[in-house]
N, C-alpha and C positions, 0 to 999 in steps of 0.2 A: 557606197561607190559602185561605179557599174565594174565588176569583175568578171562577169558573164563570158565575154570573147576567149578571157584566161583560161575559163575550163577547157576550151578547145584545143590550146595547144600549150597547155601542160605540163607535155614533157620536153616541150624547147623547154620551158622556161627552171624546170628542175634541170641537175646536175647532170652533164653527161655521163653513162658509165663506160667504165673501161672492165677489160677484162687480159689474164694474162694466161696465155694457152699454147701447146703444142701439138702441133699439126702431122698425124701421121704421114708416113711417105710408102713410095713402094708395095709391098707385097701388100701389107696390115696394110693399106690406106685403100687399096683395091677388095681387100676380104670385106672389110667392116660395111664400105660405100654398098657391097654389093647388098649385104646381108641389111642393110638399111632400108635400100630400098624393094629390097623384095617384100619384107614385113609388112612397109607400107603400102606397095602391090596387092598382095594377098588378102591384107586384114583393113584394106582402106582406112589408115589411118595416117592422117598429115603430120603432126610434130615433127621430127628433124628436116623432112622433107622441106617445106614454105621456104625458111633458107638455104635454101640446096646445102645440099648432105657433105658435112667437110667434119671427118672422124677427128676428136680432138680430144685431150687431156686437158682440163682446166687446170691452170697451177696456183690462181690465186684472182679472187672477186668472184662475181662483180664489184665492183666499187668505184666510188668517187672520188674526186680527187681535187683541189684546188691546187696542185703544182705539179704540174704536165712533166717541163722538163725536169725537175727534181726526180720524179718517178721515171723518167725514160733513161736517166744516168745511174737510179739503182738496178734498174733492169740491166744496164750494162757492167755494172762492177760486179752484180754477181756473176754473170753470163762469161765474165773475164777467168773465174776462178774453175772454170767446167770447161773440159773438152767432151770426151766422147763417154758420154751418160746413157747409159745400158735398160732396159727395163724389157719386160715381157708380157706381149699381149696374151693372156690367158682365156679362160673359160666364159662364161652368162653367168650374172645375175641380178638379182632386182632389188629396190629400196623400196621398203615396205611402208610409204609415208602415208599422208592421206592421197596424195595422187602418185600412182605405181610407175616405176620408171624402173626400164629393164635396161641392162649395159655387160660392156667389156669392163670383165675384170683385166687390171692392171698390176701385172706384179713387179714394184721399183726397185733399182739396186737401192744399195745405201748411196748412192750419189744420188740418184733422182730425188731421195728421198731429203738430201742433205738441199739440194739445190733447192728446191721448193719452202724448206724450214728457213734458208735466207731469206729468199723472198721475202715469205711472209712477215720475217722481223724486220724485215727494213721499210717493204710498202705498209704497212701497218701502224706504222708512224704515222705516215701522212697523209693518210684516207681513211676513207669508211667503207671497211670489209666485211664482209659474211660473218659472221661468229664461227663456223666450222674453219677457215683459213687458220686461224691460232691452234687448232688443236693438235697436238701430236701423234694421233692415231687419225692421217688425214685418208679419205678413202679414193684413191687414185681408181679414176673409170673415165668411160667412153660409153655415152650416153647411145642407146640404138632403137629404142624408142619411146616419146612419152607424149603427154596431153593426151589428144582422145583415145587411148588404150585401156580407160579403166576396166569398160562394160566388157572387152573383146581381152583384160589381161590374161585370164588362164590357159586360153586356146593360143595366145601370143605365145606365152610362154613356155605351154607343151612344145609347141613347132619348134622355138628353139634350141631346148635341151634337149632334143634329139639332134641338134648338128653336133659335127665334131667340133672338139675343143680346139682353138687356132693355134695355140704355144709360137707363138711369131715375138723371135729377136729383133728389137729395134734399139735403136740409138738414137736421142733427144738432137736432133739438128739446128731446131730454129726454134727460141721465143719468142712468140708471137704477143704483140700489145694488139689488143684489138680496143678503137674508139667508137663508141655508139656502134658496134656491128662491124663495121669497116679496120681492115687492117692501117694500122695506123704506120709501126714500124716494126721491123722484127732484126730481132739480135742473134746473130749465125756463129753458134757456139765453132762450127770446124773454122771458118774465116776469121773470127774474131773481127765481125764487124759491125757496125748498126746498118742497116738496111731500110732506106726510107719506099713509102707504100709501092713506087713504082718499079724497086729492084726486086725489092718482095715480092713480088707478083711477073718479074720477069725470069723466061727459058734459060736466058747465059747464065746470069747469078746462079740460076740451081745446078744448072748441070757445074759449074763449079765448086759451088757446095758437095754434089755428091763424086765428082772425082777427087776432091782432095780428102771427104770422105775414106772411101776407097784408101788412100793412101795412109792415111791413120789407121786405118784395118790390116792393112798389110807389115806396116812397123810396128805394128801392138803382136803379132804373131810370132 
């Protein structure tokens, strides 16, 4: 049969992936952006760059999925059970695979750590995840640079272990689903709400987010 034209697109025709990620904010979302893109300034190399630089924590996938909303209402029962989830952007370092990827280390409370071991038991039902998602020594990072860094890794690497170490306090705000790349919805742990792509991505929703923030910070003290 003629399947020729199929090779061309491919990937319409495979499974869309999803992925489920938080999005730094504030301080750490301006350190990490900066230190991103300077790398790629300096050592020209493209990776996080191509889709503009958005510092993030993978919490679980890629993967597929054949029931969208099943998966967007465990994203919400677990997101129900977390408020204000604590971790610490820390120091550099790299994963030594066959292609070298250097990152922000991420050090989790036990809640980050809790919230993500949900996830994965529940989305992992009904899709097809990573093999590292199961594991319980999961390696929480923020990817800062990879793909063409292999030839230029050492010199990448010097440059950045001479920065300072960031030690930046953050709190988990929003679970982000992202569909094929694009945010699809995001679940706003201080609101307790689902947030479909276009509040997600709108000024008022956040600045909401982060005063009522604020206010959880001040009644936790």
């Amino acid at each position: 049969g003629d399947i020729s034209w199929r090779g061309h697109h491919r990937y319409d025709i495979k499974m869309v992936h999803y992925l489920i990620e938080f999005r730094f904010h504030g301080y750490a979302k301006k350190h990490a952006k900066s230190l991103i893109h300077e790398v790629a300034r300096k050592f020209r190399v493209r990776g996080v760059i191509k889709n503009r630089a958005v510092p993030h924590i993978t919490l679980f996938g890629p993967f597929t999925t054949r029931h969208e909303e099943k998966m967007v209402s465990e994203v919400v029962n677990v997101g129900r059970e977390f408020s204000l989830v604590p971790f610490i952007v820390k120091g550099f370092n790299y994963f030594d695979k066959e292609h070298k990827v250097i990152y922000i280390d991420i050090d989790p409370s036990t809640k980050l750590r809790e919230l993500r071991r949900e996830l994965a038991q529940r989305l992992s039902k009904i899709s097809d995840s990573q093999q590292w998602d199961n594991k319980e020594q999961f390696q929480f990072h923020s990817t800062v640079a990879f793909r063409d860094i292999d030839r230029k890794f050492l010199k990448i690497w010097e440059y950045i272990k001479e920065k300072e170490e960031p030690n930046i306090k953050q709190h988990l705000l929003r679970i982000t689903i992202l569909k094929g790349k694009r945010i699809l919805y995001e679940y706003d742990l201080i609101l307790k709400k689902l947030l479909n792509r276009r509040q997600a991505l709108s000024r008022y929703w956040f600045n909401k987010t982060i005063k009522n923030y604020k206010d959880c910070l001040e009644f936790e003290l």
